[in-house]
C-alpha positions in Angstrom: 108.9 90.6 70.9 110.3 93.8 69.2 112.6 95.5 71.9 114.8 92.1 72.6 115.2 91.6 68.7 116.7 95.0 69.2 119.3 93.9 70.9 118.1 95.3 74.4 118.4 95.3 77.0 122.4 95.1 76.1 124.3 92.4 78.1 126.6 93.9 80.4 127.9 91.1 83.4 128.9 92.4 86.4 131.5 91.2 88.5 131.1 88.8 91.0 127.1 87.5 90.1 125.9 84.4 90.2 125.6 83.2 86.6 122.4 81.5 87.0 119.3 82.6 89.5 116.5 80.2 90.0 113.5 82.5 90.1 110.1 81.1 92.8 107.4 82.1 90.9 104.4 83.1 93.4 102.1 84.5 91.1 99.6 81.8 91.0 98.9 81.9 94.8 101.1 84.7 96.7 99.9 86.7 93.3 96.4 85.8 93.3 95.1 85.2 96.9 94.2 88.6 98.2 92.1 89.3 94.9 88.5 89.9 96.2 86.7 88.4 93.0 87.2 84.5 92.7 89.3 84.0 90.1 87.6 80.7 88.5 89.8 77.5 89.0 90.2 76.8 85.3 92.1 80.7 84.3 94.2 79.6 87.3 95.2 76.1 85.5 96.0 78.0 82.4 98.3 80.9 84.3 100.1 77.9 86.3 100.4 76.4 82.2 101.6 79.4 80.8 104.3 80.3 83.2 105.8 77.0 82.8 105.4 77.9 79.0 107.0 81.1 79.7 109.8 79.0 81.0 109.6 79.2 84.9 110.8 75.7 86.9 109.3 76.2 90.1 105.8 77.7 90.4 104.0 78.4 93.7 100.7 76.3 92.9 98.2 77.5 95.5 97.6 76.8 99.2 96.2 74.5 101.4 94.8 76.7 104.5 91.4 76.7 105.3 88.8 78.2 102.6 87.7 80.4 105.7 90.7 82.1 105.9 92.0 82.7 102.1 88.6 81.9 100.0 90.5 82.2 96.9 92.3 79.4 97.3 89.4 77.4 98.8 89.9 75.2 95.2 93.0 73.7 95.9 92.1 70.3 95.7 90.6 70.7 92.2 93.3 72.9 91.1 96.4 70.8 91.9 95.5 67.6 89.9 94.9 70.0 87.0 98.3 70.7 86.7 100.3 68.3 88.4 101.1 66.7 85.6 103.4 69.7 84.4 107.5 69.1 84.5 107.9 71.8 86.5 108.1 72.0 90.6 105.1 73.1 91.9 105.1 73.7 95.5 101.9 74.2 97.8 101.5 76.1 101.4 100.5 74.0 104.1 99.6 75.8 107.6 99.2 72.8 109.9 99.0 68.7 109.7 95.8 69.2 108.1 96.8 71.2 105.2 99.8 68.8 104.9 97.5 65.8 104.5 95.5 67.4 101.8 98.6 68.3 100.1 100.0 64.6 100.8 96.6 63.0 99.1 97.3 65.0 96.2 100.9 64.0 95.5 102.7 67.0 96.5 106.2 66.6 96.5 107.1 70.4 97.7 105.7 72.5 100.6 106.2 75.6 102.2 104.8 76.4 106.3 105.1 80.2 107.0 106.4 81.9 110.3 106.6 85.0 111.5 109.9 87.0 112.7 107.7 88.9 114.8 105.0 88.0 117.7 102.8 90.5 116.4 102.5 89.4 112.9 102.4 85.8 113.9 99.5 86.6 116.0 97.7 88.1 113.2 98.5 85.6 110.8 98.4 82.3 112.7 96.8 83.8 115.9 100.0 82.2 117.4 103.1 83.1 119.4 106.2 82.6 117.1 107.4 80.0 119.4 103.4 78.8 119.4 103.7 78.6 115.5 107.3 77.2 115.5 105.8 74.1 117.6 103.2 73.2 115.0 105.0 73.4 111.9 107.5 70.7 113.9 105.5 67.5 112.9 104.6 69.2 109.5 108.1 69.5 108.3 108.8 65.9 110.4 106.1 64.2 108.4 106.8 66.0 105.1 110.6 64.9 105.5 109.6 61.2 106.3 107.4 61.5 103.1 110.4 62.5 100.9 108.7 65.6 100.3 111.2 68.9 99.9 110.2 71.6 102.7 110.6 75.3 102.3 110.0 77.7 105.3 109.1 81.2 104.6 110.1 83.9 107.0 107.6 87.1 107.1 108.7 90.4 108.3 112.6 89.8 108.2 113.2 94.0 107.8 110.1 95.6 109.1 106.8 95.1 110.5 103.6 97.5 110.6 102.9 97.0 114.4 106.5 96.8 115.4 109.0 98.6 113.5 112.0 97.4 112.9 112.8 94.2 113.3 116.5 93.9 115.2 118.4 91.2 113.0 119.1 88.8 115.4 115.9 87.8 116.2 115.7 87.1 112.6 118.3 84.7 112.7 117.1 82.9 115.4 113.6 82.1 114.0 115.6 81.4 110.5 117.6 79.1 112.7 114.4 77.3 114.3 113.0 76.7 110.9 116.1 74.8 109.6 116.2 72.7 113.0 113.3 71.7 112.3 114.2 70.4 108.8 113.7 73.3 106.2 115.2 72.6 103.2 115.2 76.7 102.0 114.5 79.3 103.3 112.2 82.4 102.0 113.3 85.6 103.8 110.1 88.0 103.2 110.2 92.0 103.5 106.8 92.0 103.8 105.9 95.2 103.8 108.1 96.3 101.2 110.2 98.8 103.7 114.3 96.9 103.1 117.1 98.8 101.6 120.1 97.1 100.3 122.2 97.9 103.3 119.9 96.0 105.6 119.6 93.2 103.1 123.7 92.6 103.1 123.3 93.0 106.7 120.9 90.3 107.5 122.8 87.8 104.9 125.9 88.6 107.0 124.3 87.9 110.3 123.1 84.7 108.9 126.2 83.4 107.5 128.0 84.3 110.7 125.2 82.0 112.6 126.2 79.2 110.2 123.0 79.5 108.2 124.5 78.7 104.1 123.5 81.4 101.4 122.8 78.5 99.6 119.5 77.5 101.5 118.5 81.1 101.5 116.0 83.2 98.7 114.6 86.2 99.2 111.1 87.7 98.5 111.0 91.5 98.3 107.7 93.9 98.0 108.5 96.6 95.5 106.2 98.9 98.3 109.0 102.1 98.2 110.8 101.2 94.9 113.4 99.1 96.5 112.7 95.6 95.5 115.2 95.3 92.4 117.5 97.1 94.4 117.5 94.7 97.3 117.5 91.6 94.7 121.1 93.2 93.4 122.2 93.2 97.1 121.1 89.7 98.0 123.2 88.7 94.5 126.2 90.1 95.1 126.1 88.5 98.4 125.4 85.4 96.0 121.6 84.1 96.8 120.5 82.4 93.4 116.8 82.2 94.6 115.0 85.2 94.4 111.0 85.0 94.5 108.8 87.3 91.9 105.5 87.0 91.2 104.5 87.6 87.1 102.8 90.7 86.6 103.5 92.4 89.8 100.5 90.7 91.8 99.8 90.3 95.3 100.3 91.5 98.3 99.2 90.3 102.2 96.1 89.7 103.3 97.1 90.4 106.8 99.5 93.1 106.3 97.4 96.2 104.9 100.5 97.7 104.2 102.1 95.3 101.9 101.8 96.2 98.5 102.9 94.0 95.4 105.4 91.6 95.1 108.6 92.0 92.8 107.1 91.5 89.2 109.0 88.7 87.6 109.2 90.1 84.4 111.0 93.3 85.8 113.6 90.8 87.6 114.1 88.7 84.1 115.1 92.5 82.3 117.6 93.3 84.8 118.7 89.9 85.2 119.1 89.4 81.1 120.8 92.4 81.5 123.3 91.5 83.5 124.0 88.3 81.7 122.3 85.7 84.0 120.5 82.7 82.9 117.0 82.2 83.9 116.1 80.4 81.5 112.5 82.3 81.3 111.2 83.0 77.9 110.2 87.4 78.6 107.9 87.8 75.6 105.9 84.4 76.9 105.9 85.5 80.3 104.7 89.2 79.3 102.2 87.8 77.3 100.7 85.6 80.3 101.1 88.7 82.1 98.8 91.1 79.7 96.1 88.0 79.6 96.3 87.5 83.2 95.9 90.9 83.9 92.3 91.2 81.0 91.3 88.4 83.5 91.5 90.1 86.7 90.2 93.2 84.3 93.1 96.0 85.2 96.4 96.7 84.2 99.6 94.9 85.2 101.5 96.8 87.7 104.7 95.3 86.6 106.4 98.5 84.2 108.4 95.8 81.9 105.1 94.3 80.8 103.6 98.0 80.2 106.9 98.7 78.5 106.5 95.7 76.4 103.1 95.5 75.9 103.1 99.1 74.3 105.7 98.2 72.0 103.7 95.4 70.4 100.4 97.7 70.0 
């Protein structure tokens, strides 16, 4: 690609970064499962292929909910065996014991359940109490963990929520606390609807640490809704979190959140992040160029502006 044989962006490290960031690539179902046309199971197998072409280690396969409530994904168990056999980590959501068996049959070896850090959003999500939902994922992560299978919990709403407002930080940490008791490996804080500025980021991975909760079993996965989701990563860095969720191209958003808006577009994390001087190991003109073709198959434009930057360049 023409503007990194250019030398650009130019490397300049700043003090005090990690020197390596692991990035959880959610495109394929965070990124694709509030599209209203079915994307057809096969395009979905190649853009799983291409981002582990593009470099990417750990790629968000798809999810094992109920086809009632997120049709897209209603193809998981075709979709998984297509790409399992990949070298890369490919976790899958599973809601309940259910989706965990499906996920199980398939040879899963990573999962992700999803709470809520408010009552509200749980209810609209998992039309549960936090506590409620805290109680089912309990045999989930039990059985996943007696199955040798890695467990990541993803947190929703850590810095604001559309019924609620903000969200006061220690009842953050206590539902981030509940999830590791019950045997999450990671954890996925989510600013769901986009609204987190840096100083509330610091300020939640303070709170956390202070509750003995390790930045090492923290990532973060920011909504670029106001402009603030590369400006939120950069906080969560300096505070040293080396996971940072994107999704290529920008996609996604919440079905159950009106107000969330896209995700962090992974290929305007890997610029900064190059930039900077830290290792991704993500190949940008592949991932761009998955971007571009992903985006002719959904038939509009990829909001993410380094593959519009790119993109131009090579026309």
């Amino acid at each position: 690609m023409s503007t990194p044989e250019l030398g650009l962006p130019m490397v300049v490290p700043a003090p005090g970064l990690p020197a390596r960031v692991r990035i959880h690539e959610v495109g394929a179902r965070d990124g694709l499962q509030n599209e209203k046309s079915t994307v057809p199971t096969e395009v979905k197998a190649q853009f799983v292929r291409r981002l582990a072409d593009a470099g990417l280690t750990t790629i968000e396969a798809t999810s094992f909910v109920h086809p009632k409530w997120v049709p897209q994904l209603a193809d998981a168990e075709q979709l998984f065996p297509r790409v399992a056999d990949l070298p890369v980590a490919l976790p899958v959501l599973v809601p309940n014991e259910r989706g965990l068996d499906r996920a199980l049959a398939l040879g899963a070896s990573r999962v992700a359940v999803f709470a809520s850090a408010t009552e509200s959003f749980a209810k609209a999500n998992l039309n549960r109490t936090v506590d409620e939902a805290l109680a089912m994922f309990e045999p989930v992560a039990a059985r996943a963990k007696a199955s040798g299978v890695h467990v990541r919990g993803y947190l929703s709403m850590c810095f604001g929520d559309p019924w609620e407002g903000a969200v006061p930080v220690p009842q953050v940490v206590r539902v981030c606390r509940a999830l590791l008791d019950l045997g999450c490996d990671e954890l996925s804080l989510g600013d769901t609807i986009g609204v987190a500025t840096p100083g509330h980021v610091g300020a939640l991975l303070r709170a956390l640490n202070e509750a003995r909760i390790p930045t090492d079993v923290l990532g973060v996965h920011f909504h670029d809704t106001y402009g603030q989701a590369l400006a939120n990563t950069y906080a969560a860095l300096e505070h040293g979190v080396t996971t940072v969720d994107a999704s290529a191209g920008g996609l996604g958003g919440c079905p159950y959140a009106k107000s969330a808006t896209g995700n962090l577009a992974t290929e305007d994390l890997v610029w900064m992040l190059r930039g900077l001087g830290i290792d991704t190991g993500v190949h940008l003109d592949r991932l761009v160029a998955t971007s571009a073709w992903m985006a002719e198959q959904l038939g509009r434009p990829s909001p993410s502006r380094t593959v519009r930057a790119l993109s131009h360049k090579e026309q």
